[in-house]
C-alpha positions, 0 to 999 in steps of 0.5 A, a space after each residue: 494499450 497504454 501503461 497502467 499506474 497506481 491510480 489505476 489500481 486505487 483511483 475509484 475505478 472498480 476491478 477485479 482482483 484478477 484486472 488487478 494482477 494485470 495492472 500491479 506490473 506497469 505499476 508497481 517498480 520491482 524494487 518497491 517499498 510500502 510502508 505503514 508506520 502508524 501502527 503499533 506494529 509497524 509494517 513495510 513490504 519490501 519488493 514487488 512481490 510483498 507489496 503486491 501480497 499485501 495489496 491482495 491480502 487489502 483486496 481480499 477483505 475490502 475487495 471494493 476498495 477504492 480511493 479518492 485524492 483530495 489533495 495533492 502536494 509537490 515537494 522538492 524532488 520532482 519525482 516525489 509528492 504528498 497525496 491526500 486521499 480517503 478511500 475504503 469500501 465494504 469489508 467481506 465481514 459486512 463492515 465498512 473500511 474508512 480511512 483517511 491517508 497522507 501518503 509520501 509517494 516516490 515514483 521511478 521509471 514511471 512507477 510506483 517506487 516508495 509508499 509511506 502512508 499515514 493513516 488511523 490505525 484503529 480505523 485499519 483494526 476495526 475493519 480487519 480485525 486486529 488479529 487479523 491485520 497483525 497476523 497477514 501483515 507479519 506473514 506477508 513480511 515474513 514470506 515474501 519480503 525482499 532484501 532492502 534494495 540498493 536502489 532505495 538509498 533511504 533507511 528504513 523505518 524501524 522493523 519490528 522485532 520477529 517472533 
């Protein structure tokens, strides 16, 4: 069975979330990062296991999501490029998520390695409720984020103070 890669997990095709468990692995590189700068509550997951919660805790209230790339930049470093996409699906509350992404993406070892994403934050509170969205997103940082790997030599973007 051949790997599986990001766009598996994201690229239109509707899964399950346990399909998706299966796919996370091939796809998500163990020393990870996902970022989201754009909200007022900055958020970055640190490690395979705090992206994959957050993908599940993004699963469990759009559980249809999907994206589609409209555009697809290279920059210098091979291994890294700019992906347009919009992407969303029916919230569990009845709503709709709609989101417009540019994403930086950086691949090593042929996965998924770091994730900055810039999206519409308000976009993201409507549909999760913010309340909701602040409180999954500072519990899955809390609970599961890793030390910053030696691996990923950047900085990280500025953390939120913990409460």
């Amino acid at each position: 069975m051949p790997k599986k890669t990001i766009g598996d997990a994201f690229g239109g095709v509707k899964t399950t979330l346990e399909q998706q468990r299966e796919i996370w692995p091939d796809a998500v590189h163990p020393d990870s990062i996902w970022e989201g700068p754009m909200f007022e509550k900055p958020v970055v997951f640190i490690g395979f296991d705090a992206c994959s919660r957050f993908f599940e805790f993004l699963l469990a209230t759009v559980p249809e999501f999907s994206t589609t790339v409209v555009g697809h930049y290279p920059t210098e470093d091979p291994d890294t490029v700019i992906i347009e996409s919009h992407g969303g699906g029916p919230t569990i509350q009845g709503g709709r998520y709609t989101q417009r992404y540019f994403s930086l993406l950086t691949n090593k070892d042929g996965k998924a390695f770091r994730m900055r994403e810039y999206c519409n934050p308000f976009q993201t509170y409507a549909a999760f409720g913010r309340e909701h969205w602040e409180t999954g997103t500072g519990e899955i940082m809390a609970r599961y984020n890793s030390d910053w790997p030696a691996s990923q030599a950047k900085d990280p973007i500025s953390l939120p103070p913990s409460d």
